[in-house]
TIZA-887269 format. One record per residue (C-alpha): x, y, z. Coordinates in pm, whole numbers, plus 50000, padded with zeros to 5 digits. Layout:
// residues N
XYZ/...
***
This chain:
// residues 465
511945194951875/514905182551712/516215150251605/519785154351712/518365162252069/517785125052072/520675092051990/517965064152088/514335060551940/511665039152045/508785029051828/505585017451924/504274988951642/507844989651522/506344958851289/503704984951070/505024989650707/505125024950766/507105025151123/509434999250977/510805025050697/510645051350964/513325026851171/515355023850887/515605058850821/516435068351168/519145033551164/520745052950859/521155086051054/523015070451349/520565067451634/519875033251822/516675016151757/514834998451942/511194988651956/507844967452060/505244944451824/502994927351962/503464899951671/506674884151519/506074883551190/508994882850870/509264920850869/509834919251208/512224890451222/514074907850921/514604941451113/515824920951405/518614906851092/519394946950992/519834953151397/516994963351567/516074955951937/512494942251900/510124932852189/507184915152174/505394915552532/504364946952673/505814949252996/508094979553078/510704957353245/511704947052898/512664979052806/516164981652732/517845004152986/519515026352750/515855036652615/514565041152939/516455077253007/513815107652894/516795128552772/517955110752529/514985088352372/511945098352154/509005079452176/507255072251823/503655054551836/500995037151533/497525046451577/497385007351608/498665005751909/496045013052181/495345036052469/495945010752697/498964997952562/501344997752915/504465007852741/502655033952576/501825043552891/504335041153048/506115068052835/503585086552857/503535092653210/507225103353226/509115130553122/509485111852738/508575128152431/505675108352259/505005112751912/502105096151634/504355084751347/502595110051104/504205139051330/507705127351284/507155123150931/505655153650902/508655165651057/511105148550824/509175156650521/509935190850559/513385188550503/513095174450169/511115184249809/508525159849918/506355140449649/503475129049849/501135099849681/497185100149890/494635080149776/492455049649925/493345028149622/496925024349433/499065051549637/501875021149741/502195008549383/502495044949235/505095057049554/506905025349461/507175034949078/508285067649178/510655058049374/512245035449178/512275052548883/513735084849027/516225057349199/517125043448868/518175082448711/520875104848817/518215124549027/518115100149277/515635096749598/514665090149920/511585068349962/509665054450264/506875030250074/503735012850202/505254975050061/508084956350058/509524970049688/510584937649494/513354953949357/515074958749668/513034935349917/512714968450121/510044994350170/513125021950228/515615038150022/517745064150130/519945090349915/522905113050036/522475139149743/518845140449655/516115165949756/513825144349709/511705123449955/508895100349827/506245091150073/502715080250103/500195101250212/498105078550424/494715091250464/493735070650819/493675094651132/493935119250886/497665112550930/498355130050536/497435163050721/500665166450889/502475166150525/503175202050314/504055184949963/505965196149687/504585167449425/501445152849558/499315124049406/495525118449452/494005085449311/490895080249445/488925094649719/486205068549758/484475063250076/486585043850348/487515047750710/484335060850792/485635050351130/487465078851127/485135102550916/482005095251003/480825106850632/481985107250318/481775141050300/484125150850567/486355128450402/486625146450067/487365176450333/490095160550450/491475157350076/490335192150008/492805201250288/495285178050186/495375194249820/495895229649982/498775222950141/500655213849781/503605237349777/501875270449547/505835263449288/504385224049297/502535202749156/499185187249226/498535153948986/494695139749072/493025106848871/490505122748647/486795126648783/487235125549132/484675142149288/487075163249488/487235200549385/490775213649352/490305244849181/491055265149468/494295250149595/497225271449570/499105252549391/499465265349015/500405234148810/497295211448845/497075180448592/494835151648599/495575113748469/493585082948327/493985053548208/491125054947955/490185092047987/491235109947663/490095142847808/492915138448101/495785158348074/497855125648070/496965091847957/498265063947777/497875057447353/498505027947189/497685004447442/498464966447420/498044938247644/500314905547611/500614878147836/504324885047893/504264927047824/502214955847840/503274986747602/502035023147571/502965056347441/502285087247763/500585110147637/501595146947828/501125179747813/504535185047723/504345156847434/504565119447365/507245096347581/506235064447356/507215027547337/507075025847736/507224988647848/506304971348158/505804941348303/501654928948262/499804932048570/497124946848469/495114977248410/495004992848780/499014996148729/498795004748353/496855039348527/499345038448844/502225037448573/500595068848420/501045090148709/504285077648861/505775083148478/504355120548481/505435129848851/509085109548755/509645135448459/508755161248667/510825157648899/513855156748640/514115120548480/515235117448187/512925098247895/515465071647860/515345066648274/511815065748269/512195037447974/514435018848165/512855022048505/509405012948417/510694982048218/512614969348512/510074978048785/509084942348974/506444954249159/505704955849551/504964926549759/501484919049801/500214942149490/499264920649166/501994897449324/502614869449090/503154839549301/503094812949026/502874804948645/503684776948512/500664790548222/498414765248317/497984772748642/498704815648783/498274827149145/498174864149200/498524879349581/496834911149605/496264933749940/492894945749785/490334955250123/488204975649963/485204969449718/486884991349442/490164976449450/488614944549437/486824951949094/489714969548986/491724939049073/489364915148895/489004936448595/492914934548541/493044902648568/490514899148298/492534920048087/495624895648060/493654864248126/490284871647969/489594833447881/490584817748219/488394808248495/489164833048794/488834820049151/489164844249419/489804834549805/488684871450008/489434871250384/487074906450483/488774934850691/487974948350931/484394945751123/483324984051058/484384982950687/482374950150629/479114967550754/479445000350594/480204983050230/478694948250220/476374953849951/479464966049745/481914940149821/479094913049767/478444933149407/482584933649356/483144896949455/480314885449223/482334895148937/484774862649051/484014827148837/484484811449199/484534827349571/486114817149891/485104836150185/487264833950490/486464847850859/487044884450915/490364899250969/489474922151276/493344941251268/492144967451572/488354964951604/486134944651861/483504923851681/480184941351595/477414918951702/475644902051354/478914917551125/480504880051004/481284867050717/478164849850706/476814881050714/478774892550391/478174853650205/474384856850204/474554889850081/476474873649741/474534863249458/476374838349275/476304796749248/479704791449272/480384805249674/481934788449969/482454801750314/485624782150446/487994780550757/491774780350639/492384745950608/488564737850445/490234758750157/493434742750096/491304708650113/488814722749852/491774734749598/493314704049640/490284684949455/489304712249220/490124724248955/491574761748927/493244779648650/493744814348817/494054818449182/493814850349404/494124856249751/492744890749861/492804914050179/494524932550399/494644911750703/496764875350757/495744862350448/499284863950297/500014836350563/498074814550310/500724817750047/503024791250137/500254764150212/498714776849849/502074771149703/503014738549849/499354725549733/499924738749375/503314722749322/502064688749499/498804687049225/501544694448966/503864662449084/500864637549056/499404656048729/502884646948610/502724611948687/
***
């Protein structure tokens, strides 16, 4: 199959991060684009702004007619979107070619010296790094990211010279399968979408499998102590990073924490790139800067690039997102959905605000994922001064029968808890006191934001008075 075959493309859950910077991509190379979400959202409103034909019921008859002719339109679906989706099948039926997004990026990665970042925790903030730092220097990139990069308020950004393409490696459906990497990233390979997996140990296949399919004249870059065995991948130039790891081929020296900086020396195998700066959000990022540094040289930045880049890197929408700080008061958005993230969140927040009282507001994702890790989010959450717990996010899953949130709340040990609707919270933070203020998860909660915001400013107005 070829792209040129085709001047119109379709997309099924046209809305998804990852379909949105496939759009773009295929915008840039001259086709029409059109597509269906079943939710209007900003992403979606903003590639309606850039051009796109978006429709949000699922009735063929909205097709446009120009994307209803087999010959000339590929079909491009999200695992998200359903079986019984009737557009889906509608195009299914016919004489259309129908495509998972991994394919087509699959497809497109192969034209490029792709660097490839897997890993349940940290991959969008370390693609994101990499892609603006490579962006930044005179190697230049192409970069489809998980987030909305605050640099450029996009998750895409496209390159007429450069052989390289930055990706994510997304690990759900096994989707990373269908990439052959020149760079690849793992950062952590903890249990998750056992949806998918079943075990944990068919998911460490999976990245076994991934990390064989690193180009053998690449390079394969894994967070030290993974319990993933590499040894026999192909691929001859194997390193491993930390953040606090010694023993790892890279890691940072010199370490310091500020509330307005964070500054290390990289430590490599091919010597010291020191006085890096970057802006303080924490730990987790201090490690993600680690790798995205490494695989940035690698790929042929310069030391003064990297300097530059990492100093000037704003971060990605949603990921240690600092909302607010007046110093008094901070709010940090963060899409952590996993009990690991969540500590690792918690713990880097601690790290630049170790004397301030931390209170976290966690909406739970997914039903599945709340079963199979309740203990361990109640054990993460507990490390919070104060917890909010708001219903469960279900994204594609029917409800499991006994798997709430007041399921998850009386598994938490702690005095300080409060299961709340959406408006019990705002009400609650109103009358309370709160010197740090997170928002976690993967679902809607980001629709909280503005409310959060608007309640903030308004307690600062009568503080004032």
């Amino acid at each position: 199959m070829e792209f040129k075959e085709y001047s119109h493309i379709f997309m099924l859950g046209i809305g998804g991060i990852g379909m949105s910077a496939l759009a773009r991509y295929f915008k840039l190379k001259g086709k029409f684009v059109a597509g269906f979400d079943r939710v209007n959202t900003q992403l979606t409103q903003t590639l309606e702004n850039e051009g796109f034909t978006i429709l949000y019921k699922d009735n063929v008859d909205e097709i446009p007619y120009d994307f209803s002719i087999p010959e000339k339109t590929l079909v491009i679906y999200t695992p998200a979107i359903k079986n019984d989706n009737t557009l889906l099948t509608y195009f299914s039926q016919r004489q259309f070619k129908v495509f998972k997004r991994a394919e087509i990026l699959g497809r497109i990665a192969l034209e490029y010296k792709t660097i490839a970042v897997a890993g349940t925790h940290g991959k969008t903030t370390i693609t994101a790094m990499v892609s603006h730092l490579l962006h930044q220097s005179a190697v230049e990139v192409n970069a489809m990211v998980g987030g909305i990069m605050k640099n450029y308020q996009s998750n895409f950004i496209a390159s007429a010279k450069s052989e390289f393409l930055v990706t994510e490696a997304d690990e759900y459906d096994r989707s990373f399968l269908k990439l052959y990497p020149h760079f690849a990233v793992i950062t952590a390979c903890d249990a998750d979408h056992l949806d998918i997996y079943g075990t944990e140990e068919e998911l460490l296949k999976a990245y076994g499998k991934f990390a064989d399919q690193v180009s053998a004249e690449g390079l394969l870059l894994t967070k030290k102590g993974l319990q993933l065995n590499v040894q026999n991948a192909s691929v001859t130039r194997k390193y491993t990073y930390s953040v606090n790891d010694r023993s790892a081929d890279i890691y940072p020296d010199h370490l310091q924490f500020s509330e307005n900086m964070i500054s290390f020396d990289l430590v490599t195998p091919q010597g010291v790139l020191e006085k890096l700066t970057m802006r303080p959000t924490g730990l987790m990022n201090v490690e993600n800067a680690v790798a995205a540094t490494f695989i940035a040289l690698q790929a042929g930045a310069d030391r003064d690039e990297i300097k530059e880049g990492l100093s000037t890197f704003k971060g990605v929408r949603r990921r240690f997102d600092m909302l607010y700080n007046d110093n008094e008061t901070i709010y940090i958005d963060d899409y952590a959905h996993h009990p690991q993230e969540i500590r690792s969140l918690v713990k880097s927040v601690k790290s630049i605000y170790p004397s301030r009282h931390i209170t976290g507001i966690f909406q739970p994702h997914l039903f599945s994922r709340t079963l199979n890790f309740a203990d361990e989010f109640a054990r993460s959450l507990e490390q919070l001064d104060t917890i909010i717990l708001l219903d469960i996010y279900p994204a594609r899953e029917k409800p499991i029968e006994g798997v709430n949130s007041a399921f998850l709340f009386k598994k938490i040990n702690h005095n300080n808890k409060f299961l709340f609707a959406r408006d019990e919270t705002i009400e609650y933070l109103l009358h309370h006191h709160f010197e740090v203020l997170l928002t976690i998860g993967a679902g809607d909660i980001d629709t909280l934001a503005q409310p959060l915001l608007k309640m903030i400013r308004h307690k600062k107005v009568i503080k004032e008075k």
